[in-house]
N, C-alpha and C positions, 0 to 999 in steps of 0.2 A: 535614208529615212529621216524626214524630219520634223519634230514636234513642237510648234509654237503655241506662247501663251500670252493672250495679250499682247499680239505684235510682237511677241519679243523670241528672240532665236534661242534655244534650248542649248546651251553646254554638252561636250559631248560627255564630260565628267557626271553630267544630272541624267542621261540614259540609261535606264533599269538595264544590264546586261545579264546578270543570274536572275533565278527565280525567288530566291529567299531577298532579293530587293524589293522584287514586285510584291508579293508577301508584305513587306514592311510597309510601302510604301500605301496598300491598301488598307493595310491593318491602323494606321497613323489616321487615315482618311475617315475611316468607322468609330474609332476613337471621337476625334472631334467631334463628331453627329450626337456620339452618344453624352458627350459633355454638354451639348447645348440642350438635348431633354432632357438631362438628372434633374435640373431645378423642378421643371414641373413635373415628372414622376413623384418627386417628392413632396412637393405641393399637393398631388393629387391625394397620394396615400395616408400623410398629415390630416386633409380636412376629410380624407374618409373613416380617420380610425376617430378623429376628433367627435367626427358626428355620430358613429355609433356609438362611442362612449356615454356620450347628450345620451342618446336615447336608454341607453343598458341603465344608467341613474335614474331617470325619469321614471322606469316601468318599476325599479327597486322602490324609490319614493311613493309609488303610488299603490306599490303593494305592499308597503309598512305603514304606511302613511295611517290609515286607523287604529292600526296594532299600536301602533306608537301613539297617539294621541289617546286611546282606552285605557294605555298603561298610564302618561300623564294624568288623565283624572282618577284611576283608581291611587296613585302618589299623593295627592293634592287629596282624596276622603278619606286615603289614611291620615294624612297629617290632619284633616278636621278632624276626625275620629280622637286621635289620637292628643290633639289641642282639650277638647271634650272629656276625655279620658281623664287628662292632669287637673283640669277645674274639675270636676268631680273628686277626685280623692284632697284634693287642697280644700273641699267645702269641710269647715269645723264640725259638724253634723256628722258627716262619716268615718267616724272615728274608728269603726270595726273592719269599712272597708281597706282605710287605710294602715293597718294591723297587720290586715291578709295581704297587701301590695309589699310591707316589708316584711312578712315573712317569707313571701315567695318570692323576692329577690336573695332574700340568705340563701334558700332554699337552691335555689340556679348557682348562687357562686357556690354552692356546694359541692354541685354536681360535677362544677366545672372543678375543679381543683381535687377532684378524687383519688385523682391517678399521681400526686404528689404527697407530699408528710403530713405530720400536722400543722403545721406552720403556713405552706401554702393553703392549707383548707380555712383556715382561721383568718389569714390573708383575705382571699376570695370572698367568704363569709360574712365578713366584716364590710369590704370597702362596697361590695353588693347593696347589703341590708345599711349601710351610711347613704350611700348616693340616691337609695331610693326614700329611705327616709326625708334627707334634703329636699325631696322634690315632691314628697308630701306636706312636709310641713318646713316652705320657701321661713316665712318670720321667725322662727323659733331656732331654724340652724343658724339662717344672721347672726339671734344674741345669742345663741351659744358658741357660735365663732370669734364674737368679738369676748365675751364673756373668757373663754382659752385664751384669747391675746392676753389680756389683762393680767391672767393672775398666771401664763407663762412668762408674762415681764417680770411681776414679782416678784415669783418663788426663783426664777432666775438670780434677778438681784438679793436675795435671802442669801440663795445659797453662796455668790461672788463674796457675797461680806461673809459667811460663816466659813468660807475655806480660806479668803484674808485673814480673818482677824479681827476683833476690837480690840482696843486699848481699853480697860476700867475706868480711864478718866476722860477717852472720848466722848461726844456729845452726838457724833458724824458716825456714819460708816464709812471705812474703807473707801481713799480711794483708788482711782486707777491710775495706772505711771505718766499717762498722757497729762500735761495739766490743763487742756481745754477743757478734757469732759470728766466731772464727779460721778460717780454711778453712788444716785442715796436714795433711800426709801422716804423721805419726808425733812421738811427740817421744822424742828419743835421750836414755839416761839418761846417759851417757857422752857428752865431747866427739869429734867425728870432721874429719874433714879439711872444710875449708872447701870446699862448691859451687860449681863454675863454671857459671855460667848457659848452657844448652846441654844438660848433661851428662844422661841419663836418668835416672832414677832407678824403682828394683822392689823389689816386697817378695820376697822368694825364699818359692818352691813349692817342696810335697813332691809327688811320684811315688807315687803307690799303686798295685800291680799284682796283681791276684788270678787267676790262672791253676788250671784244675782237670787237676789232672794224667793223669788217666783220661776225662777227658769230662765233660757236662754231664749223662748220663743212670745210672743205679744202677738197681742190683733191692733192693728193701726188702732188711734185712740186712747189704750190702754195706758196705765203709769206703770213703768218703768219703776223699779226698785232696787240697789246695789248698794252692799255693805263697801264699804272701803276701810280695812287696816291695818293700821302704822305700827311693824313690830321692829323695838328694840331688841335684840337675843342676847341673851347670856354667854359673853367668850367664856372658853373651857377655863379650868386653872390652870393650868399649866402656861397660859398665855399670857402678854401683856399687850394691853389697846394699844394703838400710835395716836388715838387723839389727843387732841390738846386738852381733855374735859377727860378722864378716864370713865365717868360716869356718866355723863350724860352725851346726848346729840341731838345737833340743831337743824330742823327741816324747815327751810325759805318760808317755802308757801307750795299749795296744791288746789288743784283744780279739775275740774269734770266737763267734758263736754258727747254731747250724741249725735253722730253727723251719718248721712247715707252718699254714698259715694255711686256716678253713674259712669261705670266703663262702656265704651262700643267701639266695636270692630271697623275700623276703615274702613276696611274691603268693602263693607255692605251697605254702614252708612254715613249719609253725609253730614260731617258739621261734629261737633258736640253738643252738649247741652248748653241751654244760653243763661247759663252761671258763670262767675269769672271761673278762669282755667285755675287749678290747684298751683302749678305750676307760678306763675305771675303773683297769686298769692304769700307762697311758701318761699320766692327767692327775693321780696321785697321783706322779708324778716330776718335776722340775725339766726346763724345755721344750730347755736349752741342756748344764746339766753332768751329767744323770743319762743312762746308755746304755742307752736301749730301744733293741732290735734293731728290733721290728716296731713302730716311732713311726709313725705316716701307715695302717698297714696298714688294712684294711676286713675286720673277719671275727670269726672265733675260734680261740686256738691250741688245734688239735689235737697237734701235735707239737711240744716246744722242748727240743734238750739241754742241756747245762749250759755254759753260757759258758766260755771259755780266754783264758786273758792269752800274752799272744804275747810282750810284754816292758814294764819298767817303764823309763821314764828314759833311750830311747835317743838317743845322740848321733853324728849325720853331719855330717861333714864336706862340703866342696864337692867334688860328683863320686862320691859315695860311697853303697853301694847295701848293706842288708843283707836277704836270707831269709830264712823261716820255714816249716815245713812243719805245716800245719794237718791233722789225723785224727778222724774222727768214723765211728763204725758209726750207720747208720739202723736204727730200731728195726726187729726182722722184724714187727710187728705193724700199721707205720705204712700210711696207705691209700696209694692212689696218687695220683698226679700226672691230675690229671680237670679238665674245664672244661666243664662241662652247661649246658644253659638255667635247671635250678636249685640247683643246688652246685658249687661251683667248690673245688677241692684244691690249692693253691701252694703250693712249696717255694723258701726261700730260705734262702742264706749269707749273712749280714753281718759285714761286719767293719766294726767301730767303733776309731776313732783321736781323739787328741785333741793338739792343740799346747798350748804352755805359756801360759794367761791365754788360750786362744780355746776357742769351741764345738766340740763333737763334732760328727766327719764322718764317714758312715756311707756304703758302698759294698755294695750287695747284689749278690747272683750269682745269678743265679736256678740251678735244679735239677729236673731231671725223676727221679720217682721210679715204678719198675715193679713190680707185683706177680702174683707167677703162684698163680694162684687153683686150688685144688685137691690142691695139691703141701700134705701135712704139715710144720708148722714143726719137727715134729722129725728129719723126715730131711733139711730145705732147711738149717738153721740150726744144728742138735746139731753134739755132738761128736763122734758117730756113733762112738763106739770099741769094737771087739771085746771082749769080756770075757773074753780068756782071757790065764793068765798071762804075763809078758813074758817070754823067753830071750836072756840075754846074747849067746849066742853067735851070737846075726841077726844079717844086719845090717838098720838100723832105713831103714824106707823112710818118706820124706816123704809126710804124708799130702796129699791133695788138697786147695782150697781149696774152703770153702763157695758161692763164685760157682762153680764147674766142674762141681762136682755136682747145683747147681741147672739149670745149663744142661745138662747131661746127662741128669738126669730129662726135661726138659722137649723134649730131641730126641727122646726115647723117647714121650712122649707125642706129638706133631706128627706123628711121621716113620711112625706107625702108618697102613695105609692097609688099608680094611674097606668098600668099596663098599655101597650103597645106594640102594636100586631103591624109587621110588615112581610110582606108578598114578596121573596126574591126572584125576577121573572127574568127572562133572556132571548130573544128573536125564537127560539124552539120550545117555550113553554117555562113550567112554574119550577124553582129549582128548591125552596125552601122556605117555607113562612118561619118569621124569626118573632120573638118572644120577648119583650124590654119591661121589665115592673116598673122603670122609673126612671126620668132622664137626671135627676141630679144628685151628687154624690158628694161625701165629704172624703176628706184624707183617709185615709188605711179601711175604707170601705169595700168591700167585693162587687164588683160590678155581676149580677147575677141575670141570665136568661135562658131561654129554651129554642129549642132547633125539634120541628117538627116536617119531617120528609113522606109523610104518609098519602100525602096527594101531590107528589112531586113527577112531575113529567120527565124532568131531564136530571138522572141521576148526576149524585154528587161523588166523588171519592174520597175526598177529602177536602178540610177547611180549618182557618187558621185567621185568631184573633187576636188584635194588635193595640195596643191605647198610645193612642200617637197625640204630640203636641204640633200644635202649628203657630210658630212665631215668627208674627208678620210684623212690619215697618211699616211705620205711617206713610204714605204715598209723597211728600213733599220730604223727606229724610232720606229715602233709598238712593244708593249710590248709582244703579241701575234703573232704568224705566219698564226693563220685561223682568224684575227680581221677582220671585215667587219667594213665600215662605219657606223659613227654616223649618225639618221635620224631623222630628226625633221619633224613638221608640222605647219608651221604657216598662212595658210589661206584654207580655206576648205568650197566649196557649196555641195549639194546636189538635188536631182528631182527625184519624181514618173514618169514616163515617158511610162506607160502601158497606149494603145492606143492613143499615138502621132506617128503624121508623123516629126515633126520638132520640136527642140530646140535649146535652146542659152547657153553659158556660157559668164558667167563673173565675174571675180576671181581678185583682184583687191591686188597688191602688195605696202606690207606694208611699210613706208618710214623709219622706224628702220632698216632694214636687210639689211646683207652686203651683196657685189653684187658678182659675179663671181671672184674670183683671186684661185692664186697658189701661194706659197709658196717652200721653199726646207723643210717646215717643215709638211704643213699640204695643201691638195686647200680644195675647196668649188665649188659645181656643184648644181646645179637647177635643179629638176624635174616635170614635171607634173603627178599624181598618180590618174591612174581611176583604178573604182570600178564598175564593170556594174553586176546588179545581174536580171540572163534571168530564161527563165523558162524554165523546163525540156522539159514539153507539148508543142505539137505544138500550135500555137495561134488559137482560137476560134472567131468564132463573138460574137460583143458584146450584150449584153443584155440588153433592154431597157423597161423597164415599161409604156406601154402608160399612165397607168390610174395615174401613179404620176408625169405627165406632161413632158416627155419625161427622167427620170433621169435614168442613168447607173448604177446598180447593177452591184457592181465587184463580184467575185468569191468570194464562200467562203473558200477554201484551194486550192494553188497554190503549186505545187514543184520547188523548183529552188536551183540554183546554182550559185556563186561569181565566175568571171573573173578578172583579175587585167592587167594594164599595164601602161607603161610607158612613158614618152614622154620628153626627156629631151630640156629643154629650158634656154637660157644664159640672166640674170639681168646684164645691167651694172648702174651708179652711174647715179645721176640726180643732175639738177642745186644744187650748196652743198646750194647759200642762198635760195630754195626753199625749201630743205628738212630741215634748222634751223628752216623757218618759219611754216612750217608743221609740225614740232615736238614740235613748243616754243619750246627751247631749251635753259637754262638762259646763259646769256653773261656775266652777272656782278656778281662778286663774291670778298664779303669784309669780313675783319678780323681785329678784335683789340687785339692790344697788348700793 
C-alpha cells in the first residue's frame, strides 16, 4: 500500500499502523478547521451580544427617558420655588415670617438631637436656628461676623496683655518674645496715666441711629423723611477710653444718599439695565476712603439722588447725642418696590459716616416704594393750581398735599362698585354664573363674589380660587422668543360645592404684594384663576337616608373633568402708613462703629 502526497512518497515511519494514530491523526486534522473558524465564531457572537446590548440601552433610555426629564423639571421648580422662598423671607417687610423660619429650624435641630444630652440638643439647636437666621437675614450676619472678628481680636489682645503683665511705668503693652511682631492695643500720641494691671481697657463707639419718621413705605412722589443720630455713650466707670481726647470724638464728615437697585435673572433676560453696571462704578473708587452708597449691591441703578452731607467735623463729647433730619422727594416716575422670579426693584437709604484716620461705615434702610398705575402724573404730582386771578381780599386756604390727593383719587377709583355678571359655559351647557362687585382693588382688600348654580346644566363638584400674578418681559429683553410669563400664587380658597344652589368667595389680598405697574423693563398684571371640576354624568337626585336622620350619602365614584379660567383684575397701592402698620415694618435701624 502506498500513500502519496503531492508527488511525494509517504515514509514508512509516517503510515498510521495502530488505531489511536489514526485517532490522533484525525483529531490534529479537526482541530486545525476548528482554529480557522474560532476568529469568526467569535466575531459573530461579539457583534451579536454587542447589538443586543444597543438595543436593551435604547428601550431602557426610552422608557426612562420622560421619568427622567419630569424629575429634571420638578429639580429645577423646586430650586425656583425654593430661590422664591429665600427672597421672600430676605424681604425686610417679613419680619414675622421670618421669626417662624427660625423658629422652625431650632425647632428640627431639636427634634434631631433628642436622642443625645443636653449639650448635643443645644448643639443642634443652635447651629439650626444660626444657619437659618443667616440666610434670612444675608446683611446683618456679614456685620455681625465681622463685628466678632473685631472685638475677638481685641478682647484677645486684652486678655495676652492681662495674663503678661504691665510694668507701672510702661506706656506699651506687652510684648511678644518674637521681635518682628508687637501684639498692642493702640499707641497713644500723648502720654496718659499709667495702667494698673486689672483695669479694662475700650476703644469708645459711636451710636448711629436712622429712624424714618413716616414709615418705611412711600408712594413714588412723596418726601422721604429720616432722623439720623450721632450718639456719643457714656463708658461705664470702671473703664478707661484709649482715645487720644478722653472726652470727646471726632467724626470726618457724613452723608446721605436714596438710590433703587434693578437685579435680573440671566436665565430670562437679556442685557441689564442701560445704567453704568455698579460694578465699573464701585471698583474705579478706593475700597476704604471713597463713599459708594451701593458698594456690595448686585444689579443696576435705576434710581440714585444726589448725595447730602449731614455735617463736616462733628465733635461729641461723652454722653452726647446730636440729630439731623434727612429729606428727599422720590422721583414720580420711579418704579416700584417688586421682588419677581425675574426683576427684582430695591430701594435703599444709606448713610455713610466716617471717623478720623478709619474706614467708612455705611448703615442702609431699606424702603418700600408704591406706585398707583393709572392715575396721571399731572394731577398725582402738578401743582394743580387754578388759573384765575388771585384776590387779596380771600382768605388764602391751604392747598392740600400731593400724598392726600393721590390717595383721594385712588379711593374714588377702589371705592367704585359696578357688578359683573359672567356665564361659565362648556361644549355641554351652563356650568355657573359668577358674581364680581368690582374689578379694582387696593392692598389688604377682600376680593368678594358670589357663585350662583341654580340654572346650571352641567354640575359642578367642586371649585377653587386662586389670585395669580403674571410677570411678563418686555418682548425685545426676553432671553427666549417662546418665553411666557412668570406665574405665581399667592392667595388661594377652595369649596365642595355638589348640591349647592349658591355661594360666596372671599379671597382677601395680601398687603406684601406689589400692586399693578409697568415698566419698559418688565409689568406686572393680576389675575383671578378658577378651577371648576364638573362631572361627566348628568346630575342625579340626591340621596337621603331617612333612618340616619335625614343625612346625604354622596356617590360613591363620580367621573369628572377640570375647567380653568380666567378673570383678570387690577390691585392698586393702599394708604402706604397703613400697609407699614399691617406689615410692622421696623423704622429704626442702628449701628456701632
Amino acid at each position: 500500500m502506498r500513500i502519496t502526497t503531492k508527488n511525494r512518497k509517504a515514509a514508512r515511519t509516517e503510515i498510521p499502523i495502530y488505531r489511536d494514530q489514526v485517532d490522533r491523526f484525525r483529531h490534529e486534522t479537526v482541530k486545525t478547521q476548528e482554529a480557522l473558524e474560532e476568529p469568526l465564531l467569535l466575531r459573530k457572537f461579539l457583534g451579536e451580544s454587542i447589538s443586543t446590548c444597543r438595543h436593551q440601552v435604547a428601550d431602557v433610555y426610552n422608557k426612562y427617558h420622560p421619568d427622567l426629564t419630569e424629575f429634571k423639571d420638578k429639580i429645577d421648580t423646586g430650586i425656583a420655588h425654593a430661590n422664591v422662598t429665600i427672597d421672600y423671607l430676605r424681604q425686610e417687610e417679613n419680619d414675622i415670617s421670618r421669626v417662624g423660619a427660625v423658629a422652625m429650624a431650632g425647632m428640627a435641630g431639636l427634634i434631631l438631637g433628642l436622642r443625645g444630652g443636653i449639650i448635643r440638643k443645644l448643639f443642634y439647636t443652635s447651629t439650626a436656628a444660626t444657619g437659618m437666621a443667616a440666610l434670612c437675614y444675608p446683611t446683618q450676619a456679614i456685620d455681625v461676623s465681622k463685628d466678632l472678628m473685631v472685638h475677638s481680636k481685641k478682647y484677645a489682645l486684652i486678655s495676652y496683655n492681662f495674663i503678661k503683665g504691665v510694668d507701672s511705668g510702661d506706656s506699651k503693652p506687652a510684648a511678644v518674645s518674637s521681635p518682628a511682631k508687637v501684639v498692642k492695643l493702640s499707641e497713644p500720641s500723648k502720654p496718659k496715666a499709667p495702667l494698673v494691671k486689672g483695669d479694662p481697657v475700650i476703644v469708645n463707639m459711636i451710636e448711629l441711629i436712622a429712624k424714618l419718621l413716616r414709615g418705611p413705605v412711600y408712594l413714588a412722589g412723596e418726601t422721604v423723611e429720616c432722623s439720623v443720630t450721632f450718639r456719643n455713650p457714656s463708658p461705664p466707670e470702671n473703664t478707661r477710653s484709649q482715645s487720644n481726647n478722653d472726652v470727646f470724638e471726632n467724626l470726618a464728615w457724613a452723608s446721605v444718599q436714596l438710590h433703587c437697585i434693578c437685579a435680573v435673572n440671566e436665565s430670562r433676560v437679556v442685557g441689564g439695565h442701560n445704567k453704568p453696571a455698579l460694578a465699573d462704578t464701585a471698583t474705579s473708587a478706593s475700597s476704604s476712603t471713597s463713599y459708594v452708597p451701593f458698594k456690595g449691591e448686585s444689579g443696576q441703578i435705576v434710581v440714585a439722588t444726589k448725595p447730602k452731607i449731614l455735617f463736616c467735623d462733628l465733635r461729641l463729647s461723652s454722653g452726647e447725642s446730636k440729630s439731623f433730619l434727612y429729606t428727599e422727594t422720590l422721583p414720580s416716575e420711579a418704579p416700584p418696590s417688586f421682588r419677581g422670579q425675574a426683576v427684582k426693584y430695591s430701594y435703599k437709604l444709606t448713610v455713610g459716616v466716617q471717623r478720623v484716620n478709619l474706614p467708612i461705615k455705611m448703615l442702609r434702610v431699606p424702603l418700600r416704594v408704591l406706585v398707583i398705575q393709572g392715575v396721571t402724573e399731572t394731577f398725582m404730582y402738578g401743582e394743580n393750581e387754578e388759573l384765575t386771578p388771585s384776590n387779596p381780599f380771600l382768605e388764602h386756604q391751604q392747598k392740600e398735599s400731593t400724598t392726600d390727593l393721590a390717595l383721594q383719587e385712588l379711593q374714588n377709583i377702589t371705592a367704585r362698585r359696578s357688578p359683573n355678571f359672567y356665564n361659565i359655559t362648556n361644549s355641554r351647557g351652563k356650568v355657573v354664573r359668577f358674581c364680581l362687585f368690582k374689578q379694582a382693588y387696593k392692598l389688604g382688600e377682600d376680593i368678594v363674589g358670589t357663585f350662583d348654580f341654580t340654572d346650571a346644566v352641567v354640575p359642578c363638584v367642586q371649585l377653587s380660587v386662586a389670585l395669580q400674578s403674571d410677570e411678563e418681559i418686555e418682548e425685545g429683553r426676553r432671553r427666549h422668543a417662546s418665553q411666557g410669563p412668570s406665574i405665581a400664587i399667592f392667595s388661594k380658597t377652595h369649596e365642595v360645592c355638589l348640591g349647592l344652589n349658591y355661594s360666596h368667595l372671599c379671597l382677601p389680598i395680601p398687603l406684601h404684594l406689589a400692586p399693578t405697574f409697568s415698566t419698559d423693563l418688565v409689568s406686572l398684571k393680576w389675575k383671578l384663576h378658577f378651577e371648576f371640576v364638573i362631572s361627566v354624568e348628568p346630575e342625579t337626585d340626591l340621596q337621603v337616608i331617612p333612618d340616619e336622620g335625614g343625612l346625604w350619602q354622596g356617590p360613591a365614584n363620580l367621573p369628572i373633568e377640570t375647567m380653568v379660567w380666567d378673570l383678570p383684575v387690577t390691585i392698586y397701592p393702599s394708604n402706604p402708613q397703613l400697609v407699614s402698620q399691617g406689615l410692622r415694618a421696623q423704622t429704626k435701624h442702628e449701628m456701632i462703629f
